[in-house]
C-alpha positions as CSV (number, residue, x, y, z in Angstrom):
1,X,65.3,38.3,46.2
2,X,66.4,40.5,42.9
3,X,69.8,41.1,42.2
4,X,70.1,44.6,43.3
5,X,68.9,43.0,47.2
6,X,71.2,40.2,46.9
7,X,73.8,43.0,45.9
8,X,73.2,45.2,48.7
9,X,73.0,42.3,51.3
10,X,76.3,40.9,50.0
11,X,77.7,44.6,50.6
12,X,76.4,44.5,54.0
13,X,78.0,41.3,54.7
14,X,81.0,42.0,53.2
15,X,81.7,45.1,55.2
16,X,80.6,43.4,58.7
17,X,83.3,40.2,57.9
18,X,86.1,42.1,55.5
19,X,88.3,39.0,56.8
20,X,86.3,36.0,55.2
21,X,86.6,38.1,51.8
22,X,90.0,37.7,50.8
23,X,90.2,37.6,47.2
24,X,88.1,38.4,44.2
25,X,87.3,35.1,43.4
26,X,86.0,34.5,46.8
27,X,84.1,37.7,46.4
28,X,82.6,36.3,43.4
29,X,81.7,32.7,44.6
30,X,80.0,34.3,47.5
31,X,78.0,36.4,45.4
32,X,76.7,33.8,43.1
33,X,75.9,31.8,46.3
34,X,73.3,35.2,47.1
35,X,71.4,35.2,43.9
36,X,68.3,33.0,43.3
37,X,69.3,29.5,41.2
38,X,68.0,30.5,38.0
39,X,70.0,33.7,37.5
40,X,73.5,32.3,39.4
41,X,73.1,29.5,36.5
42,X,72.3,31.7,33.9
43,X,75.4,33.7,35.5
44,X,77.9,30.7,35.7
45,X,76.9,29.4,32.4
46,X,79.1,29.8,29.0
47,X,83.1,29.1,28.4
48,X,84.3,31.5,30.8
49,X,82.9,32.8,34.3
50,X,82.6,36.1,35.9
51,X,86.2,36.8,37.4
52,X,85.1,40.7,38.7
53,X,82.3,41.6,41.1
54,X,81.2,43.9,38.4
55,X,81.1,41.2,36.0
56,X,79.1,38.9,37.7
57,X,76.7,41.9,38.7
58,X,76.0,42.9,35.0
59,X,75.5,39.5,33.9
60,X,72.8,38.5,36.8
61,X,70.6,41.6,36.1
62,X,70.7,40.7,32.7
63,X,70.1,37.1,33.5
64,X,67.3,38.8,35.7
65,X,65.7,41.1,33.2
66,X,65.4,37.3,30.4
67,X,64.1,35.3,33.1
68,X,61.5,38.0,34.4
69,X,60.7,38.6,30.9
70,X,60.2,35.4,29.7
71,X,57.8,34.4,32.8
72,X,55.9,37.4,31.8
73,X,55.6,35.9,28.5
74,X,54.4,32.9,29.8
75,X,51.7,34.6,31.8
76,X,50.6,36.8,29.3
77,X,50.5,33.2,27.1
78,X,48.4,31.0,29.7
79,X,45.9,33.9,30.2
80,X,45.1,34.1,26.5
81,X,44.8,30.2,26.7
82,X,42.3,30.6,29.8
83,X,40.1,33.1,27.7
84,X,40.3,31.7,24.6
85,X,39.0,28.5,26.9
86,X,36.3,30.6,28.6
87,X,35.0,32.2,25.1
88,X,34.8,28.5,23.4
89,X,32.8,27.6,26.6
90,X,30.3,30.5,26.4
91,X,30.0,30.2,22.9
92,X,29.2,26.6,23.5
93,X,26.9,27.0,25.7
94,X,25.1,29.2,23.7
95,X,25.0,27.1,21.0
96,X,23.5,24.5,23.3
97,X,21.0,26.5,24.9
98,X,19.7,28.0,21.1
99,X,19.5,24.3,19.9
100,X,17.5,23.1,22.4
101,X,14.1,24.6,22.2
102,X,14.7,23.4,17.9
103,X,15.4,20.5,19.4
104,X,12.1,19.8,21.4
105,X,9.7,21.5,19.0
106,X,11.1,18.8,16.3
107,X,10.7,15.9,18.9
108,X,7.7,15.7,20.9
109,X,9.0,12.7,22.5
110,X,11.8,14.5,23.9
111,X,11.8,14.8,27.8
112,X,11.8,18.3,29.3
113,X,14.7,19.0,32.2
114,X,15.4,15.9,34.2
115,X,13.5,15.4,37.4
116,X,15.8,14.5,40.9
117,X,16.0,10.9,41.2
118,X,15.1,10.4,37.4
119,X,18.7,9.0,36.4
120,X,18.5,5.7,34.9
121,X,20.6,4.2,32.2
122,X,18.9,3.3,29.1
123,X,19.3,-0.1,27.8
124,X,18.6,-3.4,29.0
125,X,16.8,-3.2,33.1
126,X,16.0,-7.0,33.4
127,X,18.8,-7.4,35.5
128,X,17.5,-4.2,38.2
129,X,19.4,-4.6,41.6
130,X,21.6,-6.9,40.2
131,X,26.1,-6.5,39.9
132,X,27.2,-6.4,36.8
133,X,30.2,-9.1,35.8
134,X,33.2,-6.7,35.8
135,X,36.8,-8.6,35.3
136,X,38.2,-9.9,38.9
137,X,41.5,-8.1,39.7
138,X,44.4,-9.9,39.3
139,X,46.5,-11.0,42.0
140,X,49.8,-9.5,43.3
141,X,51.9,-12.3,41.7
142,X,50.6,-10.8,38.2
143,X,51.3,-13.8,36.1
144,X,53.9,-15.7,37.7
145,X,51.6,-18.5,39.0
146,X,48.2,-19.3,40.7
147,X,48.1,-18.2,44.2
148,X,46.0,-21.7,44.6
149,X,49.1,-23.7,43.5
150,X,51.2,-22.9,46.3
151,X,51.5,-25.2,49.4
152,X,49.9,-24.2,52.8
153,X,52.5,-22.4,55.3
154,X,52.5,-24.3,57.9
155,X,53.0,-21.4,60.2
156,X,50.5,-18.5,59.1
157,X,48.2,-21.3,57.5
158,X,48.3,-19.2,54.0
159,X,49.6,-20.3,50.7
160,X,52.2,-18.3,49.7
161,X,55.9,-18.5,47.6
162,X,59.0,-18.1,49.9
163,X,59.3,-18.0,53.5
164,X,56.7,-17.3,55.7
165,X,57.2,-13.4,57.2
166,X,54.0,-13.8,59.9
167,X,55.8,-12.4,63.3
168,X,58.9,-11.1,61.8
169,X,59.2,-7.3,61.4
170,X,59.9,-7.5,57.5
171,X,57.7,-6.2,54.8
172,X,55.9,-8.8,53.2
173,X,56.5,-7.3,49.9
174,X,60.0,-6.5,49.6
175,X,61.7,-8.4,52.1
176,X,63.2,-5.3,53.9
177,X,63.1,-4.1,57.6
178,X,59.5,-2.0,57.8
179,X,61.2,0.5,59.9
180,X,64.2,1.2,57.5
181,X,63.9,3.7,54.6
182,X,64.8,0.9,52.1
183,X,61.4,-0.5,52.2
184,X,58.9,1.1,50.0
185,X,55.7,-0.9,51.4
């Protein structure tokens, strides 16, 4: 809502409940509660604030005219960005589709566009089929101790630190009741 709505709805208000208004400090306060946030803090800010309907009007439209200009800015900002990003790509592009052609002519041995199903890494494919040896994740107990070191729970038949939560309704991470908001598991 701009500040000349806010104005008018606050004069609407005011007329319909001339007994809840009863001083121009409460006029104020009521006022700053019917602007957006950003202009009743631009309005409130600074050593001394509004004391007259009048002031507190002047300063939220100017508050109002900064703010809207500065978001203009700002768009006027990220849409040179977004161009100057779409130009580079074209251009790019371009470049890439004019050194291409140079690019095969020099090497005959250069494949033409890739064929559907044709996407093999180069390298090393005497291991075809087979998984390759990525690092095993580390446990949740990080590098506190080795999960095999713990004793078997007699109860859940696990090895785990602690007592055993198996039946209980507490989260197994933190310790918390699962239902209460506490518990972040």
């Amino acid at each position: 809502m701009t500040v000349m709505e806010a104005v008018k709805k606050f004069e609407q208000l005011s007329r319909l409940c001339p007994n809840l208004i009863t001083s121009e400090t409460e006029k104020v306060r009521l006022m700053m509660k019917m602007f957006r946030t950003d202009i009743a803090r631009q309005v409130s800010a600074g050593n001394s604030p509004p004391v007259t309907v009048s002031d507190c009007i002047e300063r939220a439209l100017r508050a109002e005219y900064w703010i809207n200009r500065d978001k203009e800015a700002r768009a006027q900002f990220y849409k040179s960005k977004k161009e100057e990003k779409a130009l580079a790509k074209t251009n790019q592009s371009r470049q890439s589709t004019e050194a291409k052609p140079q690019a095969q002519a020099s090497n005959p041995n250069a494949q033409g566009p890739r064929q559907p199903g044709n996407n093999k890494r180069k390298g090393n494919f005497n291991n075809q089929g087979q998984q390759r040896n990525f690092p095993q994740k580390r446990n949740n107990q990080g590098n506190e101790r080795d999960n095999n070191s713990y004793p078997q729970c007699n109860k859940c038949g696990k090895k785990h630190p602690g007592v055993c939560r198996q039946g209980t309704n507490t989260c197994y991470v933190c310790g918390y009741n699962r239902r209460s908001t506490d518990c972040p598991g």
